[in-house]
Each structure stands twice: as C-alpha cells, then as structure tokens.
BATI-887894 format. One record per residue (C-alpha): residue in three letters; x, y, z. Coordinates in steps of 0.02 Angstrom, whole numbers, plus 50000, padded with zeros to 5 digits. Layout:
N
res,x,y,z
ala,X,Y,Z
...
This chain:
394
res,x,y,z
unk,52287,47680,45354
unk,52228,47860,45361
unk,52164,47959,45529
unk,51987,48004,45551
unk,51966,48176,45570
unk,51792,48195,45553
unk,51711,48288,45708
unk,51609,48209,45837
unk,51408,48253,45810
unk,51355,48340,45948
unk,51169,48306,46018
unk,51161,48490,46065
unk,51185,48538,45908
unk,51037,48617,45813
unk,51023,48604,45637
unk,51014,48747,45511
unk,50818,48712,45496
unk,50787,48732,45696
unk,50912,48886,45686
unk,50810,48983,45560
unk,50647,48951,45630
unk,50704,49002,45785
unk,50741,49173,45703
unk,50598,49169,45627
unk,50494,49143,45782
unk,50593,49280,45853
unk,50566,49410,45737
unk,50366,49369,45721
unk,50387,49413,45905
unk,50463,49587,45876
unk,50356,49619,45759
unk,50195,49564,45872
unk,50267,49673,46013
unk,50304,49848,45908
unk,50127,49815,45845
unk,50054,49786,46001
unk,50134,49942,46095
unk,50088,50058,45945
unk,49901,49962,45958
unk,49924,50021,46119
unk,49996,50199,46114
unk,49854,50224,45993
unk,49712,50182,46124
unk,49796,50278,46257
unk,49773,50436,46144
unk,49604,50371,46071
unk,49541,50373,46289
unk,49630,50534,46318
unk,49530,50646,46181
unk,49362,50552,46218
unk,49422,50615,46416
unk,49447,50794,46354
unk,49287,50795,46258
unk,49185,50732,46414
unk,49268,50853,46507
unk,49243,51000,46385
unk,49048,50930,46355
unk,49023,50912,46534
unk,49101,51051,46615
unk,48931,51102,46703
unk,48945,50953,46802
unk,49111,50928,46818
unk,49172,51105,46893
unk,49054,51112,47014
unk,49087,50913,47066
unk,49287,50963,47075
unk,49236,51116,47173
unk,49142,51038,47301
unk,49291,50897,47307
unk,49431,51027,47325
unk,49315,51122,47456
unk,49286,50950,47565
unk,49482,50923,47565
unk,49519,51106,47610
unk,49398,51100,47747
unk,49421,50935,47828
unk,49576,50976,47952
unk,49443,51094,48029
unk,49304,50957,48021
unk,49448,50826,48102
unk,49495,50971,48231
unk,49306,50997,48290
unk,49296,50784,48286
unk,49436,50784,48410
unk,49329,50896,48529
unk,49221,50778,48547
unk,49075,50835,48402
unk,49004,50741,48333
unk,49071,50710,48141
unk,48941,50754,48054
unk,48878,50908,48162
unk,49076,50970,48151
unk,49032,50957,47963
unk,48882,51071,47958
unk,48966,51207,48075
unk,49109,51231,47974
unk,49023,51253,47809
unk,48896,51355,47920
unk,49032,51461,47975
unk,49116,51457,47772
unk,48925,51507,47716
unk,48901,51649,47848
unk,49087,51701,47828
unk,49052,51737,47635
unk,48900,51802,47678
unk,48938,51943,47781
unk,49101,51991,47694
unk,49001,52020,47519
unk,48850,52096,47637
unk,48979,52222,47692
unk,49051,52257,47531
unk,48882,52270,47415
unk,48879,52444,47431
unk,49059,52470,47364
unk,49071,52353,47246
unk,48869,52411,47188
unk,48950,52607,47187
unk,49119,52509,47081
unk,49008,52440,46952
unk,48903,52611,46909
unk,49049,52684,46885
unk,49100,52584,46759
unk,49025,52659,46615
unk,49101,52841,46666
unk,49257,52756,46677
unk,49291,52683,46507
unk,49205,52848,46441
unk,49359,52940,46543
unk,49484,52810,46490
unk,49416,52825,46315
unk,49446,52999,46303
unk,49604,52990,46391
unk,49678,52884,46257
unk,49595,53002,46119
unk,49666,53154,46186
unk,49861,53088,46209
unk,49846,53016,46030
unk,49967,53113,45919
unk,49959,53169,45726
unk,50063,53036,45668
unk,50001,52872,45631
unk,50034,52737,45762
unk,50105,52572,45682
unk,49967,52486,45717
unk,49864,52608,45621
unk,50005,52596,45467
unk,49985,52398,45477
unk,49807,52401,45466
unk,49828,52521,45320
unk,49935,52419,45218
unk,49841,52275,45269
unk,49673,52372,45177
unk,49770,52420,45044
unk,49841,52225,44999
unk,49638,52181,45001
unk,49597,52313,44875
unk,49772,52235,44762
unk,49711,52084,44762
unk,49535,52106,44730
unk,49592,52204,44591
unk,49689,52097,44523
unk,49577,51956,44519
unk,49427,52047,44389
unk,49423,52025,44224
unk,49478,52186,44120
unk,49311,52267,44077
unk,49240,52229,44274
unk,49192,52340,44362
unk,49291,52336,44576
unk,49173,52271,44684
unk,49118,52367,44836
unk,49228,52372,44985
unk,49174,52251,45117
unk,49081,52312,45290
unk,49232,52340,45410
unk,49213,52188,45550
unk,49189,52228,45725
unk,49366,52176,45795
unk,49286,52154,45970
unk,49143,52061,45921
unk,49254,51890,45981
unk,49315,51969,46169
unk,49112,52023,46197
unk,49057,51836,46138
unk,49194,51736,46235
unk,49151,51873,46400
unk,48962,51817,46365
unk,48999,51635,46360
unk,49146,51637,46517
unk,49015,51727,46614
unk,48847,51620,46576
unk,48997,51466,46652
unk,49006,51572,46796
unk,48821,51612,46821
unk,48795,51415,46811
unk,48924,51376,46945
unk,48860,51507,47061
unk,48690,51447,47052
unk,48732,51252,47069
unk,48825,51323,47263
unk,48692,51233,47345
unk,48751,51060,47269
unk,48913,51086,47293
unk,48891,51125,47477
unk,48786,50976,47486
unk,48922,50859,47404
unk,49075,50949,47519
unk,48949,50916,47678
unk,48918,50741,47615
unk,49105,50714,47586
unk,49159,50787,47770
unk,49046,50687,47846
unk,49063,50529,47784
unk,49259,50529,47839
unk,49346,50384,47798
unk,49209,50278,47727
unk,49255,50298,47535
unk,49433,50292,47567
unk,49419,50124,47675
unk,49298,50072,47537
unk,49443,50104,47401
unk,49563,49996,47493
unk,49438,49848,47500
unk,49489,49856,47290
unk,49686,49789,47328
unk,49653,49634,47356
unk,49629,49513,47508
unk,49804,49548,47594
unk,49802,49636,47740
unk,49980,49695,47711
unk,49949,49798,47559
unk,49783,49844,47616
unk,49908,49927,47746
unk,49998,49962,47645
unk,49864,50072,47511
unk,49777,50137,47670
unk,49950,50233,47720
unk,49991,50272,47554
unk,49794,50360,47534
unk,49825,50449,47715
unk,49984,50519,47644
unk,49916,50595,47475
unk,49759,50664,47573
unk,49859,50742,47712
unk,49976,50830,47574
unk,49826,50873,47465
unk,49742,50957,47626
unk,49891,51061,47672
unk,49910,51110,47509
unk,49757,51193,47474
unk,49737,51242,47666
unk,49903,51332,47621
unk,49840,51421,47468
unk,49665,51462,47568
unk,49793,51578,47693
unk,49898,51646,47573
unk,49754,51718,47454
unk,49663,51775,47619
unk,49827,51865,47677
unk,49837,51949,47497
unk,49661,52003,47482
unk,49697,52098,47688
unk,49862,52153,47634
unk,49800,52242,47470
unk,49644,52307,47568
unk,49749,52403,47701
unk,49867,52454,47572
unk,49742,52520,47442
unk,49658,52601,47603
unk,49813,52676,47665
unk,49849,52760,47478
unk,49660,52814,47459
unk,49622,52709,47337
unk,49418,52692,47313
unk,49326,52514,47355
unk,49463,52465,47444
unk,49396,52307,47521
unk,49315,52266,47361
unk,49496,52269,47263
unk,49570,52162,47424
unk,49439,52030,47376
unk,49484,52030,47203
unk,49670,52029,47244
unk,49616,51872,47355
unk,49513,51771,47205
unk,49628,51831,47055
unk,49783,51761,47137
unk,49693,51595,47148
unk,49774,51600,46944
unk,49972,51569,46965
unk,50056,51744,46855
unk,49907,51775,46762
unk,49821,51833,46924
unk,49953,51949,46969
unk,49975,52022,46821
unk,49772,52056,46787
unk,49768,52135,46960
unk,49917,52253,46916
unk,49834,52313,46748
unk,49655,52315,46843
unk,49707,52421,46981
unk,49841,52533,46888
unk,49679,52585,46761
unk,49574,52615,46925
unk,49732,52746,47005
unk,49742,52831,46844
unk,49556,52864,46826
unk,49546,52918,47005
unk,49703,53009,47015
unk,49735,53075,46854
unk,49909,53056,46858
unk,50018,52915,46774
unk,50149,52908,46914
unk,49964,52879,47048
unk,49937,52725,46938
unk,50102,52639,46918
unk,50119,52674,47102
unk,49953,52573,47143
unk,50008,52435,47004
unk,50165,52413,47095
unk,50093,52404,47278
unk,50000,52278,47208
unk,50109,52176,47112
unk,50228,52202,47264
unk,50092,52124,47410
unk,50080,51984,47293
unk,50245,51951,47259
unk,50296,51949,47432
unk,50169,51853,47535
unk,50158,51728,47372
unk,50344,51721,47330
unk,50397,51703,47492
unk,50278,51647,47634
unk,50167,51504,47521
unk,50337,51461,47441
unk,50401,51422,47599
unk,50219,51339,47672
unk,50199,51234,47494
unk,50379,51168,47468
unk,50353,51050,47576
unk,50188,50981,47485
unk,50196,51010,47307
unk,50339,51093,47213
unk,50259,51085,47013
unk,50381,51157,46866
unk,50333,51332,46838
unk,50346,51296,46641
unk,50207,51138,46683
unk,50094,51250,46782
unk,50080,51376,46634
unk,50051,51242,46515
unk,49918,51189,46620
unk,49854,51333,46653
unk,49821,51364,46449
unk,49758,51201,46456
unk,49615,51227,46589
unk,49586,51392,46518
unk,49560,51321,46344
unk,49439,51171,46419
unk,49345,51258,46553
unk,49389,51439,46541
unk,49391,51576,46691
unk,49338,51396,46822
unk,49503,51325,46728
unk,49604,51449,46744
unk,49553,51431,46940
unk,49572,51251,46941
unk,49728,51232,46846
unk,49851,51229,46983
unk,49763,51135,47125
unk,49729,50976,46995
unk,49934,50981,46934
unk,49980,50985,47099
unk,49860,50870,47175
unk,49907,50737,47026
unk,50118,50779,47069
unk,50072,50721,47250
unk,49987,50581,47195
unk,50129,50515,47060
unk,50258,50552,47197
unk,50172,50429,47293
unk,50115,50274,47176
unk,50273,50198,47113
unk,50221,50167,46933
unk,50208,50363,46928
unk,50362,50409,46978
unk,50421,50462,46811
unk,50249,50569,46784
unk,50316,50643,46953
unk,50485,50686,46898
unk,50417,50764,46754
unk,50302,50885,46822
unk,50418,50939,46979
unk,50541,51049,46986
C-alpha cells in the first residue's frame, strides 16, 4: 500500500486567479498614480504662467501694492519702538512716515539744483563724449565695423542669388535704426516709473494702514489653522519669526544703501567730482540692484570723470572709488548684518534678478532681491518648504 505524498491544501493559499488580479489591481494603481502626478505637475505649471501673466498684466497694481508692503515691514521696528513709548499705535504710524515723507523731501529739495544743473548738461555731454569717441577712432576698420560689412555684403549674395536671370537687383533696403529698441524699452521702463511715482500717495496710505493696524491681519491669519490652540501657537510664533527676519532684513539693506549713497557723496566731494550729493543718491538707489547696481554706477560715474576731467586715468580713478565704497560697506558690513537673516545663492539672486527685470523691468530689477529673500525666510521656516529653502540658500 503506497504513501500519500500529496501536500496538505493550505487555506492561505491564493489561487492563480486572486494572484493575477491582485497584479492587476496593482498595476491599474501605478498607472492611476503616474497619471495623477503628471495631471498634477501639469496644473502646477498651467497656475504658474496664468501667475506670471497676472503679474506681467498687472504690474501697475502690483508694484506699488509690494512697495507699500515692503515699506510697512521696513518701517515697523520704528512704529513698535515709538509704541513702546507710550504713542499711541497709530499716531507712531503717521510720525514715522511723516518723518520718511519730510526726510525725502528735503534731501531732493536740497539737491534740485544739482541734479536740475546734471540734467542740462546732458546734452553737452554726449555731444563731448560723441566727439571723443570720433576723434580716438583710427583709419582701420574696427571689427565690429568688418562684421557689419560682411554681414551687408551676405544680404546683397543672397538677394542676388535669389532673381531670376534677366531681373533686374532690387534696391537696397533703408538701413534700420539700431537704437530704435533701447529708446522704446527707455520710453516704456520710464512711463512704469512715472506711474509708480504718481500712485506714492496710495502706497503711503496702504504702508500707514498696514503699521497701524499691527497685529490684526496676522492674528486674523492664524484664526485659518484650525481650532487648536496649540498650533494656533504654534503658527502665531512661526509668523513672529518670518516677520522679525523679514524686518531686519530690509531694515539692514535700508542702512547699508544709506551708508553707500554718504560714503560716495564725501568721496566724490573729496575728489571734486560735480553733483556730488546727487551721484551719492544714485549710488544709494542703484545698489538697491545686487551687481548690476554696482556695475551701472561704475560705468555712470567713470563717463561723468572723463567728461569733467578729460583724462582717462580721472575716470577709472572715480569708477574705482566707486566700485570700491560699494564693495566694501556691501561686501563686508551688510554681509555681516544679513547673514544672520537671509543668505540667498548668488547664482539664484541673478536668475531672479533677470526674471523681475524681464516681468516688471527697472521696479523688478529693485524688487528682485527683497521677494527671494523674503520667500528663503519663509521656506526656512514652513516645513513643507524646506527643500525650496535648501535650494535657494547658499
């Protein structure tokens, strides 16, 4: 009588049917969830260029709104100083931007009539400069001029080559003003700036609105977290934290500009260099723009101690004082003030930078670095953007 060698069935055991729909059912899931994140990934991008193209459509209103923000969070350690004295909050408030307001006021009161005498001499200027460059030009072709050449003579090949034997070469074409784009995009970057200047009064009026009201919108944001009182604790620090570093940031950048626009004055004064107040307080806003700033000053105010000098050595000796102030008191003393607030990746920053120009122009270029840096403070802080935070530090 033979053994029995047959196996046991096993209840657990699932049979070949359950196994394959379970694969099935598993790869209709992976399939569901690639399709779903690339649904996603593609709305994501979809909300990001509608965002660009409100901002772009609506820069008008949203400079000046981001301009009267930034100016409420630079401010407010003064309006919180005054509040601690026992002012009122919303009379603190009006005296600072009183003071801001009168402060402005007086400097550009005091420099009209330079900066009036700067700009009628800007016609006699470029003449000079014009002639300057005429005069040094030698006999010999630059390669620019052979380029263009060639380029001329490639236009006339292949115009030729393209008639029928018998036809007669058309006419050359008019020449093309090569400026004509710099004068339009000047026109266009300056009507921006005309438009901001003239909307000051609402942007005072939304930074005196914002100072005052204190901690209303922030304690209304927390209300958003839920009914815990532990995380609204919790948001309510985390807020504080971001503000505080936000306000010492730009409170940081507010000095360091100021001490570059007195250090180039009393340098540009000490070297006899005309207007020197009004280059201080261009020194001051162009170094609002990280590199670019520095290096527009240095080409501004080298073309200035040429023209007024006459000598090459005068200008790269005014070029370098300047480039020199700036590199000092920004290299070193806001380096040392901002690392403990926002440290952004330089290469980040100039992306930025192109980006803001691109979307908003000269206002972008202005804005660029207080928005990456803001948004690094704020990722450093919320733990789902962390990595965002990682990414744009250094």
């Amino acid at each position: 009588m033979g053994t029995d060698t047959t196996a046991p069935d096993d209840g657990n055991q699932l049979s070949d049917s359950e196994v394959a729909a379970e694969v099935a059912a598993a790869i209709e899931t992976g399939v569901r969830s690639r399709r779903s994140s690339r649904m996603n990934l593609a709305l994501m991008l979809l909300v990001g260029v509608m965002l660009i193209a409100a901002f772009y459509f609506a820069r008008a209103f949203v400079v000046p709104l981001l301009i009267g923000i930034l100016t409420s969070y630079t401010l407010r350690p003064l309006v919180d100083g005054l509040q601690w004295m026992r002012l009122p909050r919303a009379v603190a408030a009006a005296l600072v931007l009183l003071a801001l307001v009168g402060g402005v006021g007086w400097i550009g009161y005091s420099l009209s009539s330079e900066a009036a005498l700067m700009i009628e001499k800007l016609p006699e200027a470029a003449r000079q400069l014009r002639g300057d460059l005429r005069s040094s030009r030698t006999e010999i072709p630059s390669a620019l001029q052979n380029v263009q050449e060639a380029a001329s003579e490639l236009q006339r090949a292949a115009v030729d080559a393209s008639l029928k034997p018998g036809t007669k070469a058309a006419l050359p074409l008019p020449a093309t003003d090569s400026m004509a784009w710099m004068r339009n995009y000047a026109l266009v970057q300056t009507s921006v700036l005309i438009a901001i200047v003239a909307q000051t009064p609402i942007v005072l009026l939304l930074a005196y609105f914002l100072l005052a009201s204190g901690d209303h919108f922030r304690r209304k944001l927390v209300q958003f977290v839920g009914p815990s009182l532990s995380r609204k604790k919790d948001a309510l620090r985390m807020l504080e934290e971001i503000d505080s570093q936000i306000q010492r940031y730009l409170l940081s950048i507010l000095v360091g500009n100021t001490l570059i626009a007195i250090g180039t004055w009393l340098a540009f004064l000490a070297m006899g260099v005309e207007q020197a107040g009004v280059w201080g307080v261009i020194a001051g806003v162009l170094h609002f723009i990280p590199y670019l700033g520095t290096v527009l000053l240095a080409i501004a105010a080298g073309v200035a101690g040429y023209l007024q000098f006459g000598t090459a050595t005068a200008a790269l000796a005014v070029s370098a004082v300047s480039v020199l102030i700036a590199t000092v008191i920004g290299m070193g003393l806001m380096t040392a003030m901002q690392s403990r607030f926002a440290r952004v990746n330089s290469a980040v920053l100039f992306i930025a930078l192109l980006f803001f120009g691109w979307l908003w122009g000269v206002a972008g270029l202005l804005l660029g670095a207080p928005l990456v840096a803001i948004a690094k403070v704020i990722c450093d802080r919320v733990d789902s953007l962390k990595p965002v935070g990682e990414l744009l530090g250094r």
